[in-house]
C-alpha positions in Angstrom: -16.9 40.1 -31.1 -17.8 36.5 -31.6 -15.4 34.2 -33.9 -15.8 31.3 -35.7 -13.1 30.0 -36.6 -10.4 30.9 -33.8 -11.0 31.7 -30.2 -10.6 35.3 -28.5 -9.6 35.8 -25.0 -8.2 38.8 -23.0 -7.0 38.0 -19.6 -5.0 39.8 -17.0 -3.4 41.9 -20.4 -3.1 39.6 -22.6 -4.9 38.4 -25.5 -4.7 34.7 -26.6 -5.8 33.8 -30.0 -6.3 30.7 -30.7 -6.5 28.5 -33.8 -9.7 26.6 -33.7 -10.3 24.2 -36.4 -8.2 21.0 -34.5 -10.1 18.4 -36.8 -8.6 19.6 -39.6 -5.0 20.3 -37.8 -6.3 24.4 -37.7 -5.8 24.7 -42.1 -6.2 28.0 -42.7 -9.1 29.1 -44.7 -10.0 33.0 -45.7 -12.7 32.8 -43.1 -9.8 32.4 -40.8 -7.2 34.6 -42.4 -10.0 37.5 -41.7 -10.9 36.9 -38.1 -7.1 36.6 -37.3 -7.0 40.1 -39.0 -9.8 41.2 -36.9 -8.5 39.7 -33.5 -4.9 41.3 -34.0 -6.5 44.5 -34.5 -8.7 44.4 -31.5 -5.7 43.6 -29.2 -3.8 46.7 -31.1 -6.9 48.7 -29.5 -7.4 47.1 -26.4 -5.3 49.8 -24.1 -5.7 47.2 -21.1 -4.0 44.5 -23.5 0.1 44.4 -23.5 1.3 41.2 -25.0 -0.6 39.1 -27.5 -0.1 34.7 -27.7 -0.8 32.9 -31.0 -1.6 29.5 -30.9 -3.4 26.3 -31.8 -6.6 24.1 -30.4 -5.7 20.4 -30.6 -2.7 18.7 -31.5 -0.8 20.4 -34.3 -0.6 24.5 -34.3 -1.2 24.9 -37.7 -1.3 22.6 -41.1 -1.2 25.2 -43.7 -3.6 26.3 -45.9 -7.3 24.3 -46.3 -6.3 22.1 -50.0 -9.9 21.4 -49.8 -11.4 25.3 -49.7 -8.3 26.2 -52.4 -9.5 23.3 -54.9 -12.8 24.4 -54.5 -12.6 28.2 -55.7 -12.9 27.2 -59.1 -11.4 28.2 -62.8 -11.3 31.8 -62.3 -9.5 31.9 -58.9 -6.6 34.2 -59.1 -3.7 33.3 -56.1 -2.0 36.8 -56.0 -5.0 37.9 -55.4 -5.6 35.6 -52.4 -2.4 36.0 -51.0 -2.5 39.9 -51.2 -6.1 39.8 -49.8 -5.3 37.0 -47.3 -2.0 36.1 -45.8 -0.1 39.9 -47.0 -2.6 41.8 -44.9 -2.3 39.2 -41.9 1.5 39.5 -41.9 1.5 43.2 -42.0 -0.8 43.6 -39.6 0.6 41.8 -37.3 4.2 43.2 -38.1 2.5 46.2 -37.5 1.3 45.5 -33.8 3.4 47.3 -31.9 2.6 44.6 -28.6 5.0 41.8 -28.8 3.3 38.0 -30.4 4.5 35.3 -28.5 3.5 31.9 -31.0 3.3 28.9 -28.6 3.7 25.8 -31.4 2.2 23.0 -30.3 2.4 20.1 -33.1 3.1 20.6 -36.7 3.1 24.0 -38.2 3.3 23.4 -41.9 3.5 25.7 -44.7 1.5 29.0 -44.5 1.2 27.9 -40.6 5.0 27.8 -40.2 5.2 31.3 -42.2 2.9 32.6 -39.4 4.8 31.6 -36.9 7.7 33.4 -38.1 5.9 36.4 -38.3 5.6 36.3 -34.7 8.1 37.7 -32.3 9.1 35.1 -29.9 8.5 31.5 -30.8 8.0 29.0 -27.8 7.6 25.5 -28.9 7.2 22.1 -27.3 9.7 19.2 -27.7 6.9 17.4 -30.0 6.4 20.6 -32.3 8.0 20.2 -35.5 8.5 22.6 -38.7 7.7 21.7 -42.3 9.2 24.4 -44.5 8.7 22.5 -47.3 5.0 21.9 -47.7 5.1 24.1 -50.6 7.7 22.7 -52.9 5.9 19.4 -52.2 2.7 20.3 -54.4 4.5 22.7 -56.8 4.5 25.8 -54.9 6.7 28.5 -53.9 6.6 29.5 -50.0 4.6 32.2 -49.5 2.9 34.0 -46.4 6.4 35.9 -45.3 8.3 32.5 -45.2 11.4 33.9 -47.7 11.1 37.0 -45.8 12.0 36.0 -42.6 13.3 32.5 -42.7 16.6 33.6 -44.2 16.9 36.2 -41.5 16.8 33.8 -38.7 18.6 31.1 -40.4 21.3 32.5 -43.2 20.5 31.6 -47.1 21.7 28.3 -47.5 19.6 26.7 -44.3 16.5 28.7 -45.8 16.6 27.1 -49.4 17.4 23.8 -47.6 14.3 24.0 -45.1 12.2 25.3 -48.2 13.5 22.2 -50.8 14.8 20.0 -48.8 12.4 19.8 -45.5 9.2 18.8 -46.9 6.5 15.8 -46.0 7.6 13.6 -43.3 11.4 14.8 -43.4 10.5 17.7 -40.8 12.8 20.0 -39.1 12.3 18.6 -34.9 11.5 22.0 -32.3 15.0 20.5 -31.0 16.6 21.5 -34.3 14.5 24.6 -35.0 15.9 25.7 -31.2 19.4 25.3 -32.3 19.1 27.0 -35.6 17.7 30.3 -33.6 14.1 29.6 -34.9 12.6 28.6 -31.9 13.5 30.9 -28.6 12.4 28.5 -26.1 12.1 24.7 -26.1 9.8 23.2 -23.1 8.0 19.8 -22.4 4.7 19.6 -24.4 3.0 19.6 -21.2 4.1 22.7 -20.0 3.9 24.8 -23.1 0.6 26.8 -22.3 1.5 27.5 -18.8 5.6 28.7 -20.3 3.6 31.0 -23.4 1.2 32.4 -20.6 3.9 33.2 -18.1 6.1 34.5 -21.0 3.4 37.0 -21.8 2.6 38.0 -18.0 6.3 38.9 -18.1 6.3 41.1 -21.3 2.9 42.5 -20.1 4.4 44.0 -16.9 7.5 45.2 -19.2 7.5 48.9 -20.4 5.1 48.1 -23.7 5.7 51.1 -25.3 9.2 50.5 -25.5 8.8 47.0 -26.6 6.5 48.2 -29.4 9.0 51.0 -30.8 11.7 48.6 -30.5 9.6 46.1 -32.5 9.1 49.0 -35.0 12.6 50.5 -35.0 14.0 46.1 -35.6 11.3 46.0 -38.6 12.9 49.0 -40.3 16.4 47.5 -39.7 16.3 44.7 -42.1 16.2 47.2 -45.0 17.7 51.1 -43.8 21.1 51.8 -44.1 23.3 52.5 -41.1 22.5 56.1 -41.7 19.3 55.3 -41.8 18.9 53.5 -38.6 20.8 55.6 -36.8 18.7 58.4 -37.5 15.5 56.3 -36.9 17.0 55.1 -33.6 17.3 59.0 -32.7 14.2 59.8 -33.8 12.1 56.7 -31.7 14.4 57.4 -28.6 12.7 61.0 -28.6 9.0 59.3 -28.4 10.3 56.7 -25.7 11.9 59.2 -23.6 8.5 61.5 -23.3 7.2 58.3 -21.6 5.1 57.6 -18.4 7.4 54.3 -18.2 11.0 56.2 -18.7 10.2 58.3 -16.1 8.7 55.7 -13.8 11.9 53.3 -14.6 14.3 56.4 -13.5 12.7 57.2 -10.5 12.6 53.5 -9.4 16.3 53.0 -9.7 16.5 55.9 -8.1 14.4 54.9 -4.9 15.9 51.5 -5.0 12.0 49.7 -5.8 10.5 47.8 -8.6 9.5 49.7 -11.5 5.2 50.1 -12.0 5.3 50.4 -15.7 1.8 50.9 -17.7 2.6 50.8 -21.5 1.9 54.7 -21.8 
C-alpha cells in the first residue's frame, strides 16, 4: 500500500510509521489521520510484525493539527464530527492493537501530536523533544484526541490541568521534565533516538507478543472495571495465554536451562 502522507516500513518485525509532512512540522491533516488508521491496521494483520514504532520525519514529531486545512473546511464544518471521524477512530484503533507502540518523539509534539503520543505505549524521547499540552487552550480549545484521557493517568489531576492551562506556546514541558513526571519512559541523546526506538522494538519483538497484547488489553480495561471485575478479567485472559505456543516454549526453556524461542502465537 502506498502512502502519502506518512511512510510505511516493516523490517525484521517491526513496522515503523512515520510522520511525513516535516515542512509543516508533520500537522495532522484527515488525509493523515486515515493512512495512520490504515497503517495501524495493516501491522495488526501483518502475523510476521510484533512491535510497531511511531514517529516523525524532520525535526519536530508532531505540531498538532493542520490550522491551515481546519480554517479551510468552511461554515458548515462540524468538529465532533471530525474528531469522531478522525482522531476517536485513530486512538481506538490503536488502543486496540494488541502489539505494543513504541512513539520515538523527536522535537515538539504539540497538541493533537502530543495526545498521540500518549496513546502509545512506551514513549522514548530525545533530550531536545519537548511537550506542549497546552496548544489547545492557547486558540480557545479544549484538548482533545485522548489527551484528558490519559494525561491525568500518567501524571495525577492537578499536573494534567496545569500541562493543559498552564503549558502552552513557548512555556513547554522539556523531555527532561516529561521523564520525571512518568510521561516519557526513556530519555536518550537526540542522536541516538532512532537507533534506542529500533532496538527497543527488536526487544519487544523477540518477547512473547501474545502476552504483551493481552496484557495491553487486560491494562486498558483496568482504568475503568472494578476489582471484581479485573480479577475476573485477569482469570479469564490468563486462560487464553496459557493455551499458548509461547507459555509452553517459556516452561520448557527454563526447564532445559536455554533461551526461550518465542513466536507471538
Amino acid at each position: 500500500m502506498t502512502y502519502e502522507t506518512i511512510l510505511y516500513e516493516a523490517h525484521k518485525h517491526v513496522a515503523t510509521i512515520t510522520l511525513n509532512r516535516p515542512d509543516k512540522y508533520n500537522a495532522l491533516t484527515d488525509a493523515m489521520g486515515q493512512e495512520l488508521i490504515k497503517a495501524f491496521k495493516t501491522a495488526g494483520r501483518d502475523d510476521t510484525v510484533r512491535a510497531v514504532i511511531l514517529t516523525g520525519a524532520g525535526k519536530g514529531f508532531c505540531s498538532g493539527q493542520d490550522l491551515v486545512e481546519f480554517q479551510a473546511l468552511g461554515d458548515d464544518f462540524s468538529v465532533s464530527e471530525h474528531l469522531r471521524n478522525g482522531y476517536h477512530k485513530l486512538i481506538i484503533t490503536m488502543r486496540k492493537l494488541e502489539k505494543p507502540i513504541i512513539c520515538a518523539v523527536n522535537g515538539v509534539a504539540a497538541g493533537a501530536g502530543s495526545g498521540l503520543s500518549l496513546a502509545c505505549d512506551l514513549r522514548i524521547a530525545g533530550e531536545g523533544a519537548s511537550f506542549v499540552f497546552g496548544a489547545f487552550i492557547g486558540i480557545g480549545l479544549v484538548p482533545d484526541s485522548g489527551t484528558t484521557y490519559f494525561l491525568p493517568r500518567l501524571v495525577g489531576e492537578a499536573r494534567a490541568f496545569e500541562l493543559a492551562i498552564l503549558r502552552g506556546g513557548q512555556d513547554r514541558l522539556s523531555a527532561q521534565d516529561a521523564y520525571q513526571w512518568g510521561i516519557v519512559n526513556r530519555l536518550v541523546a537526540d542522536d541516538v533516538l532512532t537507533n534506542e526506538a529500533t532496538a527497543l522494538a527488536a526487544q519487544l519483538a523477540h518477547m512473547p507478543t501474545k502476552a504483551i497484547g493481552l496484557t495491553k488489553r487486560v491494562l486498558n480495561k483496568s482504568l475503568d472495571n472494578t476489582l471484581e471485575q479485573q480479577l475476573e478479567y485477569e482469570a479469564q485472559l490468563q486462560e487464553v495465554a496459557i493455551k499458548s505456543h509461547d507459555f509452553h516454549e517459556g516452561v520448557m526453556a527454563f526447564l532445559e536451562k536455554r533461551a526461550p524461542q518465542f513466536k507471538g502465537e
